[in-house]
C-alpha positions in Angstrom: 101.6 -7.4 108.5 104.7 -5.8 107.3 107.1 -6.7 104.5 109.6 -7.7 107.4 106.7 -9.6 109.2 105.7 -11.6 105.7 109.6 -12.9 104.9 110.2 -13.8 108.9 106.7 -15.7 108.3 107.9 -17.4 105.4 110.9 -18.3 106.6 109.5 -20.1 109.5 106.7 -22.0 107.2 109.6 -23.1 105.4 111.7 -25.0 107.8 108.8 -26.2 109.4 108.1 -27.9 106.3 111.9 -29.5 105.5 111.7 -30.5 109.2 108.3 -32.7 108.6 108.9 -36.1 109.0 109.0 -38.4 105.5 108.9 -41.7 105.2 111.7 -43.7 102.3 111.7 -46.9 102.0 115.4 -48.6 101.8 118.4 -45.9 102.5 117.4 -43.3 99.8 114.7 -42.4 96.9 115.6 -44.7 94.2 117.5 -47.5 96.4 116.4 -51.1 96.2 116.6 -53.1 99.1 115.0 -56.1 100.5 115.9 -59.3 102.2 114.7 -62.3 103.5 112.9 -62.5 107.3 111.8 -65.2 109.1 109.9 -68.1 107.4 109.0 -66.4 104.5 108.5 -63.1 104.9 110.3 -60.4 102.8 111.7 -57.2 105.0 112.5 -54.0 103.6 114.4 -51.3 105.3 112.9 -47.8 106.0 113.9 -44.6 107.4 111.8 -41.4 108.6 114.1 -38.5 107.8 113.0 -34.7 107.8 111.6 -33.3 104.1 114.6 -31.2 103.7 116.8 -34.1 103.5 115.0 -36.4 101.2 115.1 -33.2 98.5 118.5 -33.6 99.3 118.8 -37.4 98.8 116.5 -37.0 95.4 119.1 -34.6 93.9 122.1 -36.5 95.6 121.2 -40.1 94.7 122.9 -41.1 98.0 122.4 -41.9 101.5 122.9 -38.5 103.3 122.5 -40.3 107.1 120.3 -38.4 108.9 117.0 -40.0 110.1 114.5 -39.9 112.9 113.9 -43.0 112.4 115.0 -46.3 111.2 113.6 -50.0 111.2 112.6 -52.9 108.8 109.2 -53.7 107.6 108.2 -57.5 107.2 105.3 -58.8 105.1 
């Protein structure tokens, strides 16, 4: 493979992998969050967000607002 061949190759392995899918619990790394469900079940908020964002929201310590996915999980 050529020089050319190898950087166009990394280039794709590398947004491939900030697009993977992550999963964070509450808005952000770091956030708390939690609230009270039905009976007595305790809820937390998650989103699934590509990998490139949560480095983003690591650095940031803030909700950038991009997800794939959002929801609440009850124990």
């Amino acid at each position: 493979m050529t020089s050319h061949g190898t950087r166009i190759a990394l280039a794709t392995a590398v947004l491939i992998a900030l697009a993977l899918p992550k999963r964070v619990e509450c808005s952000y790394p770091g956030d708390s969050c939690g609230h009270a469900g039905k009976g007595r079940t305790i809820c937390t908020s998650y989103e699934i967000e590509p990998f490139g964002f949560y480095l983003i929201e690591l650095v940031a310590h803030r909700d950038v607002g991009f997800a794939y996915q959002t929801g609440d999980d009850c124990h």
